[in-house]
Every structure is written in structure tokens, then in C-alpha cells.
LOBABA-645737 format. One record per atom (N, C-alpha, C): x, y, z. Coordinates in steps of 0.1 Angstrom, whole numbers, padded with zeros to 4 digits, always signed. Example, Ala and Ser with C-alpha at 12.3 -4.5 7.8 and 13.67 -1.06 7.14 Angstrom:
// LOBABA-645737
+0132-0057+0078
+0123-0045+0078
+0132-0033+0078
+0128-0022+0071
+0137-0011+0071
+0129+0000+0079
//
This chain:
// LOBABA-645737
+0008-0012+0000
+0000+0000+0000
+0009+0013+0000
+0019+0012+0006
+0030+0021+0012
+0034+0025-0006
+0039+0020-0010
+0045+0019-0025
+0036+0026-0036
+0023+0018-0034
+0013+0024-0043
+0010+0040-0037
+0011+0043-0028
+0014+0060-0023
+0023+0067-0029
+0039+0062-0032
+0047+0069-0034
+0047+0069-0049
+0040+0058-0056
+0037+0062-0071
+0028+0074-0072
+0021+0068-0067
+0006+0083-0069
+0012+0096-0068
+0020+0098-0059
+0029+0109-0053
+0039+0115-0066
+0043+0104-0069
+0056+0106-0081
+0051+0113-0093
+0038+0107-0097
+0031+0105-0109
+0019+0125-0113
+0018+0124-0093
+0015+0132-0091
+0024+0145-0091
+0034+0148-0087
+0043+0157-0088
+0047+0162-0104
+0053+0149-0112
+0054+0149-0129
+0041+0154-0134
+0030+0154-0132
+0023+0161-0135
+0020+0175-0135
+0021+0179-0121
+0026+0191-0115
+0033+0199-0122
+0045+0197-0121
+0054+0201-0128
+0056+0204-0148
+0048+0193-0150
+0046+0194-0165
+0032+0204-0166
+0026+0211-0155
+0018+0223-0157
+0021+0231-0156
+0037+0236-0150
+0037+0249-0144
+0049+0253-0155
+0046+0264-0168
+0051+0264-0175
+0064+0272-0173
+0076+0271-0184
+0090+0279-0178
+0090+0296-0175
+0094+0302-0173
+0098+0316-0170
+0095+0323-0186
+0085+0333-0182
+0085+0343-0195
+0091+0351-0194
+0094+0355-0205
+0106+0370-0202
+0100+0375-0209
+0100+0393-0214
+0101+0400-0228
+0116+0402-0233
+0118+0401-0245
+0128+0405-0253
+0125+0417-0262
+0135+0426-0261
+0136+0438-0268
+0146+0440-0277
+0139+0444-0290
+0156+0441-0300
+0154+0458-0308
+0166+0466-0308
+0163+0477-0317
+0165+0475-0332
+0157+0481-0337
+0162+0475-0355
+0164+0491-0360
+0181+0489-0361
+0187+0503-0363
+0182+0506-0377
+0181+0502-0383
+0175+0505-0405
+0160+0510-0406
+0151+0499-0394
+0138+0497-0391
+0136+0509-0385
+0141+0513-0372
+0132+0524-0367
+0122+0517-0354
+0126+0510-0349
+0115+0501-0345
+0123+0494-0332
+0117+0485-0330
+0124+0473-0311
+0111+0464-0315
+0112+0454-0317
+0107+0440-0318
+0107+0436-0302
+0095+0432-0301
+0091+0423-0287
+0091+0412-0287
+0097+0402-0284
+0100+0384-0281
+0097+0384-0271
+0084+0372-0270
+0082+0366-0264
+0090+0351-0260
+0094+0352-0245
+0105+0337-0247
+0097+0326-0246
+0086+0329-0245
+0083+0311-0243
+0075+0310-0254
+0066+0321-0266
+0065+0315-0276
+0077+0319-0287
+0087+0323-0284
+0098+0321-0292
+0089+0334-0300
+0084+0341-0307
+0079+0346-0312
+0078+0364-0314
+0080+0373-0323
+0078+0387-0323
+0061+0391-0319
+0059+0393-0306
+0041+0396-0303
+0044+0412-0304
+0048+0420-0309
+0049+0431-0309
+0063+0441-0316
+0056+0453-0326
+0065+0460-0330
+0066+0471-0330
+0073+0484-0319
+0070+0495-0317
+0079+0506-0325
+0071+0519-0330
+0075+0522-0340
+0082+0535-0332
+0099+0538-0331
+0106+0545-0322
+0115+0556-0333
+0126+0562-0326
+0129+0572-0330
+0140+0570-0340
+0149+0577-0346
+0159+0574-0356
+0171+0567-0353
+0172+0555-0361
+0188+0547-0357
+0187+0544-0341
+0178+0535-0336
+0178+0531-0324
+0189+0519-0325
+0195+0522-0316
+0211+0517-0309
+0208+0509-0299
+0214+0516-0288
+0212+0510-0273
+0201+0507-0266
+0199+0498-0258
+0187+0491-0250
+0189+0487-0240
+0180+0492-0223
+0181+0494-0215
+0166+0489-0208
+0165+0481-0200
+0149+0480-0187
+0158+0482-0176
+0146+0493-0174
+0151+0498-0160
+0144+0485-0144
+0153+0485-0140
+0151+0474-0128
+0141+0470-0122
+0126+0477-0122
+0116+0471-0117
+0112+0465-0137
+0115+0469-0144
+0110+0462-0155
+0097+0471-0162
+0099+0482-0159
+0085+0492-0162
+0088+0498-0172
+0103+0505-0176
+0105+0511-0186
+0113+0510-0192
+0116+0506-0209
+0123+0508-0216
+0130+0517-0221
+0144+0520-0224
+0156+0531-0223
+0159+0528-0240
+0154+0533-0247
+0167+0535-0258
+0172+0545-0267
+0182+0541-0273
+0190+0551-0272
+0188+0555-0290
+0179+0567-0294
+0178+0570-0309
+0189+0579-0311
+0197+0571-0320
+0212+0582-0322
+0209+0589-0328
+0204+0589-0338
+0201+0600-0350
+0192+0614-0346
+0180+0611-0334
+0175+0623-0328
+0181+0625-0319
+0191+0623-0311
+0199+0631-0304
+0192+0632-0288
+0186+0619-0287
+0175+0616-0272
+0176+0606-0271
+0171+0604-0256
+0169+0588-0250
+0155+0583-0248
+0145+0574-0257
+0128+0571-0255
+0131+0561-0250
+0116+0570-0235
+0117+0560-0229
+0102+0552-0234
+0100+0538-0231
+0092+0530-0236
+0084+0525-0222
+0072+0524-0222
+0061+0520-0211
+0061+0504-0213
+0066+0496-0207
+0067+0482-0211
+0051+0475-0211
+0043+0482-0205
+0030+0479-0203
+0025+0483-0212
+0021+0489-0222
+0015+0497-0227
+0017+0493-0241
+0036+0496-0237
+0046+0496-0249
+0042+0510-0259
+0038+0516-0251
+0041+0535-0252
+0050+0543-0253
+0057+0554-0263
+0064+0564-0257
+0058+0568-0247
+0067+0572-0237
+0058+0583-0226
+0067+0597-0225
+0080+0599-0227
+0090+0608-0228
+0103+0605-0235
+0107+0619-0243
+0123+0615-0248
+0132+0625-0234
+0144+0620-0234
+0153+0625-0224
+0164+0628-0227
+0173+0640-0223
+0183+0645-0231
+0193+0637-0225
+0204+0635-0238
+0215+0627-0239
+0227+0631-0243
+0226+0645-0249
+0236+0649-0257
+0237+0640-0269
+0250+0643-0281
+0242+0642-0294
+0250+0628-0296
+0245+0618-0304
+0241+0607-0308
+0248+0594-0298
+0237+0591-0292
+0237+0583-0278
+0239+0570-0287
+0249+0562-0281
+0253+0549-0287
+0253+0541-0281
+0256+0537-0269
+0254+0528-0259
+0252+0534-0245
+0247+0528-0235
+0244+0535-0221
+0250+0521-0213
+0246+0529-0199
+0245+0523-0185
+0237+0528-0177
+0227+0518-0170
+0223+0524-0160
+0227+0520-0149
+0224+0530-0139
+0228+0526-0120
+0219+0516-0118
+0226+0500-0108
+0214+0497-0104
+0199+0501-0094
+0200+0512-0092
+0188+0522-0083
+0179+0521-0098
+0183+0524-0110
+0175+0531-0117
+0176+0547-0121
+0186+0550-0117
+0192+0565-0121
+0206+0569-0113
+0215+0570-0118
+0211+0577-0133
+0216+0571-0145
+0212+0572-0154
+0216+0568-0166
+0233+0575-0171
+0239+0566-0176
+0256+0567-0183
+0257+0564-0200
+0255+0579-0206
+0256+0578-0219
+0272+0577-0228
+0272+0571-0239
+0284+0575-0246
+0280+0586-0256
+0283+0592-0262
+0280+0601-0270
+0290+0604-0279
+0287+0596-0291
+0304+0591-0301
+0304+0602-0309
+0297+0614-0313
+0302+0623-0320
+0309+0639-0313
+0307+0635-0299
+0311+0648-0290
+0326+0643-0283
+0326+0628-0282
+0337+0625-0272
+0340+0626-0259
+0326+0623-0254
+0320+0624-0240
+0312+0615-0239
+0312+0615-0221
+0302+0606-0214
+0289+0619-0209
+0280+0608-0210
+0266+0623-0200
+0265+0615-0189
+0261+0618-0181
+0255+0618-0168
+0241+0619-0165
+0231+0617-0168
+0215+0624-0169
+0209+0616-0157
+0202+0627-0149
+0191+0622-0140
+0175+0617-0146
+0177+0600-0145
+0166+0603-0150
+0153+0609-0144
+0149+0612-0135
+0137+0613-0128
+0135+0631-0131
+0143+0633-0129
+0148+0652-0135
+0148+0656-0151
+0152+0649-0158
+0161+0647-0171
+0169+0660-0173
+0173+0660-0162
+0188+0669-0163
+0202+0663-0165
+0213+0667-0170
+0228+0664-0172
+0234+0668-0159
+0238+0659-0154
+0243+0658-0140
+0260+0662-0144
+0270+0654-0155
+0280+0655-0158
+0281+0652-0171
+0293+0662-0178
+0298+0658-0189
+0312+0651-0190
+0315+0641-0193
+0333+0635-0194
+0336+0636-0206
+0348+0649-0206
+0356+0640-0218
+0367+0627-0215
+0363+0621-0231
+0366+0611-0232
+0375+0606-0246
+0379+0595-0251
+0388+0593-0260
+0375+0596-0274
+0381+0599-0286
+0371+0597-0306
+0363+0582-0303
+0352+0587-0301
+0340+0578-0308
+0337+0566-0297
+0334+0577-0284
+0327+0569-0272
+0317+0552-0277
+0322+0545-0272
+0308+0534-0275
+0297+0524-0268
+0312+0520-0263
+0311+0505-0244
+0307+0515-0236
+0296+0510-0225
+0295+0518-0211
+0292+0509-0207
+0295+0504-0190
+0298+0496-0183
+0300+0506-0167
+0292+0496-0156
+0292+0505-0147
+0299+0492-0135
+0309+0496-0127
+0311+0484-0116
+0300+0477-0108
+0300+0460-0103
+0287+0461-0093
+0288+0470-0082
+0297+0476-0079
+0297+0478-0063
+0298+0498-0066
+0293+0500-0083
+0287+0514-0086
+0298+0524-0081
+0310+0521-0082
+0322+0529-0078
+0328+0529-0095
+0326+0529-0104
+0337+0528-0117
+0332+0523-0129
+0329+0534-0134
+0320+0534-0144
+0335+0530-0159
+0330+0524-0167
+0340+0521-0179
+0334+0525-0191
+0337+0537-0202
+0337+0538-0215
+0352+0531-0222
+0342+0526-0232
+0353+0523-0245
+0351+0534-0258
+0364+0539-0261
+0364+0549-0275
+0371+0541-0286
+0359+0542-0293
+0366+0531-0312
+0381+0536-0312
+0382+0549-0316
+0389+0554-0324
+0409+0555-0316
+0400+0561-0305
+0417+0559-0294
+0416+0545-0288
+0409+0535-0291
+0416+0525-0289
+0418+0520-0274
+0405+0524-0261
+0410+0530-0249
+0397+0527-0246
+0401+0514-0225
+0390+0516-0219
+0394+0528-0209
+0382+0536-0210
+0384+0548-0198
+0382+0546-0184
+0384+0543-0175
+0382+0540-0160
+0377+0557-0159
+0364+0559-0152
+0357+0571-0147
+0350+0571-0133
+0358+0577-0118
+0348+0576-0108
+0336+0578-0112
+0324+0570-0107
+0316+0575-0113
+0307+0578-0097
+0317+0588-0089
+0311+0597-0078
+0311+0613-0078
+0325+0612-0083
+0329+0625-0092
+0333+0624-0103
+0331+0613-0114
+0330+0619-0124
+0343+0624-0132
+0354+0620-0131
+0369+0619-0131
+0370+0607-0138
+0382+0612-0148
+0391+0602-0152
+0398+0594-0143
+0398+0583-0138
+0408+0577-0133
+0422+0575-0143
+0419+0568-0154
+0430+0561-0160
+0426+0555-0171
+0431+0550-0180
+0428+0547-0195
+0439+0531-0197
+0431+0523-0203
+0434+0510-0203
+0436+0509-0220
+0455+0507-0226
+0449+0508-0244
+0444+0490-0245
+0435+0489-0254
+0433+0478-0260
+0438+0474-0277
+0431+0467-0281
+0430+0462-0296
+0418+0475-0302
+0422+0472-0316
+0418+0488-0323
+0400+0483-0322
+0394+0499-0324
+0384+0497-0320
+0375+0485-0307
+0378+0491-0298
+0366+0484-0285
+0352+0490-0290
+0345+0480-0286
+0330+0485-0287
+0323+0479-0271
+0322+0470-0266
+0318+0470-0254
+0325+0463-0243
+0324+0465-0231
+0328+0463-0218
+0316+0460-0208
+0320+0449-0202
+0310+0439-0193
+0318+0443-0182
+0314+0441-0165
+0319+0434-0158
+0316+0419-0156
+0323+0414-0146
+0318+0398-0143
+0307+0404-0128
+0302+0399-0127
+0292+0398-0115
+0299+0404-0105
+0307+0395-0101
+0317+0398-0090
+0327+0411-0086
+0330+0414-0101
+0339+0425-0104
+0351+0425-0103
+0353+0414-0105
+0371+0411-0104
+0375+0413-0117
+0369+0410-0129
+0374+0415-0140
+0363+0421-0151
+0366+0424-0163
+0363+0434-0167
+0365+0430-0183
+0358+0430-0191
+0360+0423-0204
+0355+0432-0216
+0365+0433-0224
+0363+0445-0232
+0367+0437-0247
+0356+0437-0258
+0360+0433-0270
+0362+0443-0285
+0374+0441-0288
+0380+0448-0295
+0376+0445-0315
+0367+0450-0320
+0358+0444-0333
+0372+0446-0339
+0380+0455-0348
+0392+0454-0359
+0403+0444-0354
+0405+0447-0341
+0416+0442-0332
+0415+0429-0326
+0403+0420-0329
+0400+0410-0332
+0401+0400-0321
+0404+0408-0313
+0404+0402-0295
+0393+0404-0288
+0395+0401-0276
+0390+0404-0267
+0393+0403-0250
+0398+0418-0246
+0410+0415-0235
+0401+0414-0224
+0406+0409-0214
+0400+0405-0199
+0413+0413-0190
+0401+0425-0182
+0418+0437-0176
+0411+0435-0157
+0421+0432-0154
+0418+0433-0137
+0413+0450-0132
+0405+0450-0131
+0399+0465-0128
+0404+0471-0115
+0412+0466-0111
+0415+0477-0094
+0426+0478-0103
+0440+0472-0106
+0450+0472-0113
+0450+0482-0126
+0440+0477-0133
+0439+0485-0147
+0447+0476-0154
+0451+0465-0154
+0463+0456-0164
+0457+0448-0169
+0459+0443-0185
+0452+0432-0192
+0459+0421-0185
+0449+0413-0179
+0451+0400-0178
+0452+0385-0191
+0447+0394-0194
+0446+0375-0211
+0436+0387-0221
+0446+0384-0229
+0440+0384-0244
+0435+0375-0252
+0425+0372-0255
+0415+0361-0263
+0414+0362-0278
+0420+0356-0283
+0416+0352-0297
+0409+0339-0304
+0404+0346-0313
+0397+0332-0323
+0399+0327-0333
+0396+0316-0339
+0402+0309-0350
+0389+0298-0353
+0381+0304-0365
+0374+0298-0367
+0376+0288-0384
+0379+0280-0382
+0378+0273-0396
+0375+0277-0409
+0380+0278-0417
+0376+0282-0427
+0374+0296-0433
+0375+0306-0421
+0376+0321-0418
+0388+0327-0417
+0392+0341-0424
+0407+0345-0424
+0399+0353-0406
+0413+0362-0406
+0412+0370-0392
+0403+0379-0392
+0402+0389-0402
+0391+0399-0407
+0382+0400-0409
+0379+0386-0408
+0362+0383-0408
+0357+0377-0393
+0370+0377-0386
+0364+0375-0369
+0363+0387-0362
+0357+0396-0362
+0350+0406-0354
+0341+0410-0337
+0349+0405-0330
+0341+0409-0315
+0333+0420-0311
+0320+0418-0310
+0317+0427-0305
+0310+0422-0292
+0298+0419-0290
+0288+0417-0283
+0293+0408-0271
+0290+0410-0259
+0300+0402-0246
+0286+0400-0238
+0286+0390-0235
+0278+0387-0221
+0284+0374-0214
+0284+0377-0200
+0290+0367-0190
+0281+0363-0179
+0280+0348-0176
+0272+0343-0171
+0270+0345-0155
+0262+0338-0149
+0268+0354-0130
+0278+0346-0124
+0278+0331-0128
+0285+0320-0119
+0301+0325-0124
+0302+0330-0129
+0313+0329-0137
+0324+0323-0144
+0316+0312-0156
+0323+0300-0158
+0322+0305-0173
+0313+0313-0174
+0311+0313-0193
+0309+0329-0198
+0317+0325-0208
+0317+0338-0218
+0309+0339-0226
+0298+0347-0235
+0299+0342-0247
+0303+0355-0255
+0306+0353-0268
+0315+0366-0277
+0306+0371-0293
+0301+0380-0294
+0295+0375-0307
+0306+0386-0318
+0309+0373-0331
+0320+0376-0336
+0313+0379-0351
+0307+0387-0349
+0302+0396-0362
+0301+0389-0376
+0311+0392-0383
+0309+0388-0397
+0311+0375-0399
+0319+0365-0389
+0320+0354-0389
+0305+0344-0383
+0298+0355-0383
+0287+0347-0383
+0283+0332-0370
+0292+0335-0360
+0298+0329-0346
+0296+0336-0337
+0292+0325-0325
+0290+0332-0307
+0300+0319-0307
+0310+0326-0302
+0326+0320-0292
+0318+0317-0279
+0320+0304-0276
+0318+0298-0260
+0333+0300-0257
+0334+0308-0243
+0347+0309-0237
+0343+0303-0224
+0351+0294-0218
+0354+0294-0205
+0361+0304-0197
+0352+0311-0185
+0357+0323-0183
+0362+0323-0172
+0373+0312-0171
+0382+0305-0156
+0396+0308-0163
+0393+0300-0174
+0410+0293-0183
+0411+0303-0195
+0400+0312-0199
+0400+0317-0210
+0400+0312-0223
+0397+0294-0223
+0397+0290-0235
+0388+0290-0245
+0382+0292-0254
+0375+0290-0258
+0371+0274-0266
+0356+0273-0259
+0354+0261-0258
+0344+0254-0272
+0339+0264-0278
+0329+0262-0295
+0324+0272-0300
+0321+0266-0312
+0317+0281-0317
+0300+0282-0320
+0292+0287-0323
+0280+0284-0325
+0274+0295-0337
+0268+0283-0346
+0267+0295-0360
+0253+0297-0357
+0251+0310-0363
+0242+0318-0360
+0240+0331-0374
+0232+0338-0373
+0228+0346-0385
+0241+0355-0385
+0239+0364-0398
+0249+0369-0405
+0249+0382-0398
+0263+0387-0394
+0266+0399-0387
+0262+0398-0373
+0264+0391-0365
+0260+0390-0355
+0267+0401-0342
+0258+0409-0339
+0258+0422-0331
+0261+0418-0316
+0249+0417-0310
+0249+0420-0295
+0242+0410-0288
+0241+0407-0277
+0237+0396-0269
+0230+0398-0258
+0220+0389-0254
+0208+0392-0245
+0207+0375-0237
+0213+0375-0220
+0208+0367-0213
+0194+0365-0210
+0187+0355-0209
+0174+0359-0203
+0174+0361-0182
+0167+0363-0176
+0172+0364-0162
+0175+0349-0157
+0169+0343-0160
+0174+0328-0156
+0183+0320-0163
+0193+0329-0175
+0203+0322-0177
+0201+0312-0188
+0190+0304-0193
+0182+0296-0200
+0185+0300-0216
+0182+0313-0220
+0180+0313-0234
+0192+0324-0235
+0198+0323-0246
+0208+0337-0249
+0202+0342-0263
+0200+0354-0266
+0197+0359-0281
+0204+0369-0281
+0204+0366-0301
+0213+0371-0307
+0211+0382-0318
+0216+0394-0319
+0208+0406-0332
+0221+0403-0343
+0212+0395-0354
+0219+0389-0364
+0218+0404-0372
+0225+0414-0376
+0224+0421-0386
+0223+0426-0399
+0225+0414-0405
+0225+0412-0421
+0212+0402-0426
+0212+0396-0413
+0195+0383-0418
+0188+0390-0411
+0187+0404-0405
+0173+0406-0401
+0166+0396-0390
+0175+0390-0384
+0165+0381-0372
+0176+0380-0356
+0167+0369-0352
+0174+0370-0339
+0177+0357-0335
+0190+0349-0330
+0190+0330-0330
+0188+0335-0314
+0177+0323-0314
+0180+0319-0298
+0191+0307-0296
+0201+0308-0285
+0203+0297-0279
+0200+0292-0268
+0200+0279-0266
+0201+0274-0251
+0209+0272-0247
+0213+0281-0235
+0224+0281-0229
+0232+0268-0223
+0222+0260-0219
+0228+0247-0211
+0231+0237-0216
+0224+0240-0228
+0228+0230-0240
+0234+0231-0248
+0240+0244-0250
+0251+0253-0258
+0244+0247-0277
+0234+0252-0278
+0226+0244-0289
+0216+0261-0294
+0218+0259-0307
+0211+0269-0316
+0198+0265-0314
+0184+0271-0310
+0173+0262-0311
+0163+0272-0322
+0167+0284-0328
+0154+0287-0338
+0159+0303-0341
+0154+0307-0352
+0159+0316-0356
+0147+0329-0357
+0142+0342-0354
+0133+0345-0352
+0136+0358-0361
+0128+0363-0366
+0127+0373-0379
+0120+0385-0369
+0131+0393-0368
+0126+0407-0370
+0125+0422-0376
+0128+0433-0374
+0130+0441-0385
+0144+0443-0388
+0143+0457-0396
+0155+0461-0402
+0168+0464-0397
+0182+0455-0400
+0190+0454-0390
+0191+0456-0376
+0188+0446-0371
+0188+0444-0355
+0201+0447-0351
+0203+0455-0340
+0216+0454-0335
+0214+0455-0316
+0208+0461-0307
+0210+0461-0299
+0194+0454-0291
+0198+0445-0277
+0189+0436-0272
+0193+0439-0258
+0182+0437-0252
+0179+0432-0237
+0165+0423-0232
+0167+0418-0224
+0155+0412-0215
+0151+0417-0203
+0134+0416-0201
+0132+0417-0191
+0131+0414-0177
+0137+0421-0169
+0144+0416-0157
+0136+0407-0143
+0123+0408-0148
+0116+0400-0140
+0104+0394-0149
//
């Protein structure tokens, strides 16, 4: 009798379980050509929505309760913000002129602009939308990156070749880190012990101890069949455990699996053509990808390090995030 309980129980739980469906997220993709941010749904894999936004939208931002969407229209010279509910403009925010990538504080303000045709960082309150500070910085601001522990904020400049270390209490240069030519973005690791910055011409992607300011390991790729010029880093996301990298290598049409202990890289994963930027979901489960030249977006599964579908959205996709709850 005892036995026949613990089946019922078993049989009962598998059921359970096979009703309570996985974690939804939204996905947000800007389609820089389009004018637009595609909404992905992650559990139906699917575009449920297309909002029609401001010129050459770039950068993508949800602010930490998940309410509002941040992005960044270079070409109008503002930051819209998006009602995630609604999926409304509700206001544009000054940025100074053509906002490329941000950061936000985890509070939710203030926001940390690059601004690649002035050669500065902004400072903007969002709740005010006032300019709190201007930095100069190295030709053609792009990466922004803020420490976890919100002491040291990082721009990367294409052109000088340079991560900028910036208090970001006052708003000072600390120090300037050179890399491989053109950096385009800078991650920290969860933890903040390092600091990962990938270099698209320069074909790397260095890993710099951030209290020090010194490259620790330089990472390169070597994809079969591909000369060097067509391996391109841009897009960096690292996992919180801190065991995994992944790299999206542009024209080679590849997300580099790195081991982010040994530095090795461990596969490559093909994926749509021009592959831009990278979007964890919060549980780590799905990674997507803004293919730039196919117009779509690959999902992976992360655990399975496995391509599982390719999702069509608008006109050159390049920047992505998920939402955070």
C-alpha cells in the first residue's frame, strides 16, 4: 500500500510540474534601419509586438523594476523611454548628441551615456532629465559599463583605442586602459574582479583586472575556414557563476563559447549573419542574438550550448535586452 502511495505521489508531482510552464521574459531588440524594437516573447519564441521608435535606435536598456524601456535614438539626439506595459512612448530624455550605448545605475538612475560624435560621457538624472555631468573622453565613445559595487564606471572609445576607467562619484578620469583597435563593449563579471572589453578590428577580446587596470589574457579566435578579418568581437555577455563567456564575432557569423576561468574557448556556434549583440534571459536559459545582415534574432540554449530557432525581425537588428523579471 505504502508503495502504491509513493507512485501516486511521483506520478503526481510529474504532472505538476509538467503544468507549471517555464519563465516568461520579454525581449527587446532595436532594428537600427527599421526604426523600431521587436518584442520576443520567450516562451513562444515569437515577435508579439512592434513598436515604432525614433531614428537609428542603438542602445537598450529596462530599468530594474521592469516598467521602462531606455533606448537610445542616435540619430534624434535623445533617449525614449518605452512604457513596457503599454509599450508606449511616454517621454524623450536628453542625452547629448548621438547616444550609442548607455548604462544604467542599479537604483535606476542615473543613466551613463556614450556620445560618439562629442567625445564624451553624459550623466543624466533620469527622474529630473537633467545632465548631471559631462566627461571627456577618447574619438568615438561606445562601451559603457558600470562596476557592481557602482564605484567605476567604464567607457570604451573606437577610435583611441582605450577603456576609460571614470569615478563615477565624481565623475573623473581615473586612467585609461589601451586595447586592440576599436573596443566596442565592456561587461563586468558579476563579482567585479574582471572586466571584459572586445576589440571588433583588433580581433580580440582583452580581460583587464579592474582595481589594477592591467590586461590579464588576451583572447583570440580561429574559426575554420575564416581568415582574421572576418572574426569581429563585439557583443559580450557573462554568465553570474562565472564559468562562461559568450562573444558575438560579427561577420564570422559565430557566438565563441569561452570558458571564463581558463580563457579557453570552448565552441563556436553559428548563427545569423553579422552578428551584433547579446541578450541573457534572467534565468540564464536562453541567450539571443541581433543577427544584422538576416534581419533576425537566434536563440540559444544556454545549457545545451545548442542553436534552437531563428526568429525574424526588423530592419537590421543590433541592440537587445531582456526583461528583468
Amino acid at each position: 500500500m505504502r508503495g502504491v502511495t509513493i507512485s501516486a505521489l511521483l506520478i503526481g508531482c510529474a504532472v505538476c510540474c509538467a503544468a507549471c510552464p517555464a519563465a516568461a521574459y520579454q525581449v527587446y531588440v532595436t532594428n537600427e534601419k527599421g526604426n523600431s524594437v521587436s518584442v520576443i516573447d520567450t516562451e513562444k519564441l515569437a515577435v508579439t509586438k512592434t513598436i515604432k521608435v525614433g531614428r537609428r535606435p542603438r542602445g537598450v536598456l529596462v530599468s530594474p523594476d521592469g516598467k521602462e524601456l531606455y533606448i537610445c535614438a542616435s540619430d534624434d539626439n535623445g533617449i525614449q523611454v518605452v512604457d513596457t506595459s503599454s509599450q508606449k512612448i511616454l517621454r524623450t530624455l536628453n542625452s547629448g548628441p548621438d547616444p550609442e550605448q548607455f548604462a544604467l545605475n542599479p537604483s535606476g538612475n542615473p543613466l551613463y551615456i556614450a556620445n560618439e560624435d562629442d567625445s564624451q560621457v553624459t550623466v543624466l538624472d533620469v527622474e529630473k532629465n537633467q545632465i548631471v555631468a559631462r566627461v571627456p573622453v577618447g574619438v568615438e565613445p561606445e562601451g559603457m559599463a558600470l562596476s557592481p559595487d557602482g564605484n567605476v564606471l567604464v567607457n570604451t572609445s573606437e577610435v583611441t583605442s582605450m577603456a576609460h576607467f571614470i569615478d563615477a562619484h565624481t565623475f573623473k578620469l581615473i586612467d585609461s586602459v589601451l586595447v586592440d583597435r576599436r573596443p566596442r563593449v565592456a561587461v563586468f563579471s558579476k563579482d567585479g574582479s574582471q572586466l571584459w572589453v572586445s576589440s571588433e578590428i583588433g580581433g580580440t577580446v582583452a580581460v583587464i583586472d579592474p582595481k589594477a587596470h592591467k590586461i590579464i589574457k588576451k583572447i583570440k579566435f580561429d574559426v575554420p575556414g575564416l581568415t582574421r578579418q572576418e572574426i569581429q568581437p563585439v557583443g559580450v555577455r557573462l554568465t553570474s557563476d562565472g564559468k562562461t563567456a559568450f562573444i558575438a564575432l560579427g561577420p564570422a557569423n559565430r557566438v565563441a563559447v569561452v570558458d571564463a576561468q581558463t580563457f579557453e574557448v570552448k565552441k563556436y556556434l553559428l548563427v545569423g549573419l553579422r552578428v551584433w549583440h547579446l541578450a541573457l534571459t534572467p534565468d540564464e536559459k536562453l541567450l539571443f542574438t541581433t543577427n544584422g545582415n538576416s534581419n533576425d534574432v537566434s536563440v540559444i540554449d544556454v545549457p545545451a550550448l545548442k542553436v534552437l530557432k531563428t526568429i525574424p525581425v526588423g530592419l537590421a537588428p543590433l541592440g537587445v535586452v531582456s526583461s528583468p523579471n
